[in-house]
Residue, then its C-alpha position, 0 to 999 in steps of 0.5 A: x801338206x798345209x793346202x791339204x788341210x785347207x782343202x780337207x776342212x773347207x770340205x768338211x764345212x760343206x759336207x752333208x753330214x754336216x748340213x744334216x746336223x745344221x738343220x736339226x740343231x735349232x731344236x734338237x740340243x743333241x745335234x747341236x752338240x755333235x755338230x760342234x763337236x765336228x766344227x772345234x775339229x775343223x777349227x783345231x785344225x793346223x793354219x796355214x804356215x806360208x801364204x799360196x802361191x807363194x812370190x818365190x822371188x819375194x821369198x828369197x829376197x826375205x831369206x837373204x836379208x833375214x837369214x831366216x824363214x818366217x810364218x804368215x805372223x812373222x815367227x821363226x820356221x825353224x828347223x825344228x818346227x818345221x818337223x812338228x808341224x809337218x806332224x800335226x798336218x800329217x795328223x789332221x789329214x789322217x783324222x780330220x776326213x771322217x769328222x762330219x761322218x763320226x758326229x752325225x754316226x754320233x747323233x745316230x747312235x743317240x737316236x738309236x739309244x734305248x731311252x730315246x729309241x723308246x720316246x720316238x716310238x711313242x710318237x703317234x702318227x710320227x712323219x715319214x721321216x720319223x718312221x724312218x728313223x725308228x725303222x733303222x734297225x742300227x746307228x749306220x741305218x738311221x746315219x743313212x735314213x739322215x742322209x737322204x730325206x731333204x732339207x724339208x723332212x729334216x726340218x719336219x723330223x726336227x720338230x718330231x724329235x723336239x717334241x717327242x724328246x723335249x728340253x733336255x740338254x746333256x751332261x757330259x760324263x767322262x768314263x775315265x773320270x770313274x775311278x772303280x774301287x772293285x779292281x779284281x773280280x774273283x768270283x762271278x759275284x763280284x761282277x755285281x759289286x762292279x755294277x752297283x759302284x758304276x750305278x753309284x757314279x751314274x747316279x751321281x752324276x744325274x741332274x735333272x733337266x739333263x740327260x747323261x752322254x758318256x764320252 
């Protein structure tokens, strides 16, 4: 299980969602901060326990002498451990295979936004990059437009986006963070006193400089 992790975020670093996302971050704040958000995954990821290959003989010559198991930093694999541990590897392997995919569907779904869908659109004689991306008619179809321009046209596409997008950097809003005074909607109506609390808390929140992401 260990050697699956390992082999699961060396892929991950190597991937082309994330190589995608490497050349835009430079100069697109949005990129770079979904390209983080894929590599705190492949760091957060479970180390390895034992060293691999493993000297059995060595192994075993420990064991008897110590009466014990011991990790690459010489603390105790205990039983119990040894059971929590398989569990944060079980999980890894089961989240950390779709991390490059889901930052870069992230930043497509950015892309595809109103606001910014608007600004790209603007851009006069955008490159043939950039008309792809404004073409997309869905987050899937501009994370696919992404995948296969080349490293030059995404290097072009960077520029496009910078100027057309300018110096923003986003402000993280957490929706659990809202905490909505209208818990019962009775009549129809209501639903705008639901609304008008939410555009409250997001006016709240704005900053300029910024744009707002809610997580």
């Amino acid at each position: 299980m260990p050697s699956s992790c390992c082999t699961i975020t060396g892929e991950l670093e190597e991937s082309s969602e994330l190589e995608v996302l490497t050349d835009l971050a430079s100069d697109v704040a949005e990129a770079d901060r979904c390209r983080e958000q894929c590599q705190n995954a492949v760091e957060a990821a479970p180390s390895r326990l034992r060293r691999s290959p493993e000297d059995r003989t060595a192994a075993e010559t420990e064991v008897r002498r110590e009466a014990r198991v011991k990790d690459l930093r010489s603390e105790e694999l205990s039983f119990r451990r040894l059971v929590q541990e398989c569990d944060k590897r079980q999980q890894a392997v089961t989240t950390l295979p779709s991390a490059a995919k889901d930052a870069l569907l992230s930043f497509s779904a950015f892309l595809k936004s109103p606001g910014v869908a608007d600004r790209l659109e603007a851009v006069k004689n955008p490159s043939d990059a950039l008309a792809g991306i404004v073409a997309a008619t869905s987050d899937q179809d501009a994370f696919d437009t992404l995948l296969i321009l080349s490293k030059a046209d995404r290097k072009s596409l960077a520029k496009d986006l910078k100027r057309a997008l300018g110096e923003k950097t986003a402000k993280v809003v957490n929706i659990e963070s809202f905490a909505l005074r209208t818990t019962v909607i009775w009549e129809k109506s209501d639903i705008d006193s639901v609304v008008a609390e939410f555009r409250e808390y997001l006016y709240g929140n704005w900053e300029d400089g910024h744009y707002i992401q809610i997580e």
